[in-house]
C-alpha positions as CSV (number, residue, x, y, z in Angstrom):
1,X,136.7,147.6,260.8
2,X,138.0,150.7,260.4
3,X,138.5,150.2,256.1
4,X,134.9,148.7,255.3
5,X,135.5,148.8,251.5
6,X,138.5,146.6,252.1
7,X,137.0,144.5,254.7
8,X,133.7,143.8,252.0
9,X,136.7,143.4,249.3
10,X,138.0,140.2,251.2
11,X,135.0,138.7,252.9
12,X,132.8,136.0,251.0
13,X,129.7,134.2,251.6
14,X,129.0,130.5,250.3
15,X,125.6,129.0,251.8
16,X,124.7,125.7,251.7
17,X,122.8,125.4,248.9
18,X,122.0,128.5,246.7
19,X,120.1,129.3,243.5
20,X,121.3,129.4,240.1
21,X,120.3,129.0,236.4
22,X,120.3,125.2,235.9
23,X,119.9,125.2,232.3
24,X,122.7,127.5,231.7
25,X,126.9,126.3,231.3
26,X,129.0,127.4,234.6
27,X,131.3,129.6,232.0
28,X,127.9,131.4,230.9
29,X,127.0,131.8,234.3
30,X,130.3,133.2,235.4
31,X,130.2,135.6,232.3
32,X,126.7,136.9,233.3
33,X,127.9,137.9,236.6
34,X,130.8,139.0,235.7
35,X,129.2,141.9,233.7
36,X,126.4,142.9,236.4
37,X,129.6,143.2,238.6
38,X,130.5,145.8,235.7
39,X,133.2,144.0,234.3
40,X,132.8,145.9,231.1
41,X,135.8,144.8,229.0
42,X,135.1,141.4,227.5
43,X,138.7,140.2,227.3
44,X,139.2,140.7,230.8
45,X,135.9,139.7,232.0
46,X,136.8,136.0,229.8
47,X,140.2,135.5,231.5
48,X,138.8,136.1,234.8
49,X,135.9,133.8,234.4
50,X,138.8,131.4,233.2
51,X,140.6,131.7,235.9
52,X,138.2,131.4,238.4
53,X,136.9,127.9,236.6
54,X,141.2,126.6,236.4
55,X,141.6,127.2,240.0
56,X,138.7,125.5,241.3
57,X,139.2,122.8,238.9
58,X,135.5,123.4,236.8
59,X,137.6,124.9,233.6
60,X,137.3,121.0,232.1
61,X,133.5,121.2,232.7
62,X,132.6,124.5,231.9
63,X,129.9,124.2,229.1
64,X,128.3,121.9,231.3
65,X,124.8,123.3,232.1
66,X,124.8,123.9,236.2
67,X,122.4,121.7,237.2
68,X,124.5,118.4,236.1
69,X,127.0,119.3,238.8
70,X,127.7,117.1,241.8
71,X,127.1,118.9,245.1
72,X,131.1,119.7,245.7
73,X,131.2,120.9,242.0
74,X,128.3,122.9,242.8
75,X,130.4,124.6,245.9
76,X,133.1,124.9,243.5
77,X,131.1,127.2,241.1
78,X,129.9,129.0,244.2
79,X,133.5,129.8,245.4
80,X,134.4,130.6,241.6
81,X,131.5,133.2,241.3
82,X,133.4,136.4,241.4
């Protein structure tokens, strides 16, 4: 415990259910959060969100509004969510 920066850097936090905006795509999402995390450029803020939605296997359903996802999809777009 003695880095904390580096410690908050690798720790993550995925509740059961969670809140998000169900009328709006997972890639729009992703993007949105993305720039309050102050991801400022766009082109690396887009091939971040894209990887995040390859590796947990969303990328295919990415324009797809939120709240059409299953429950393990949903957990997927949790864990993506940078």
């Amino acid at each position: 415990l003695e880095d904390k920066i580096a410690l908050r850097q690798t720790l993550g936090y995925l509740p059961q259910s969670f809140g998000v905006y169900p009328k709006m795509s997972a890639e729009d999402l992703l993007l949105y959060f993305a720039r309050l995390k102050g991801i400022t450029n766009k082109k690396e803020r887009e091939e971040i969100v894209q990887t995040a939605l390859e590796i947990t296997n969303l990328w295919e359903v990415r324009k797809k509004n939120v709240k059409g996802y299953s429950g393990g999809m949903k957990q997927r777009f949790g864990i993506a969510q940078l």
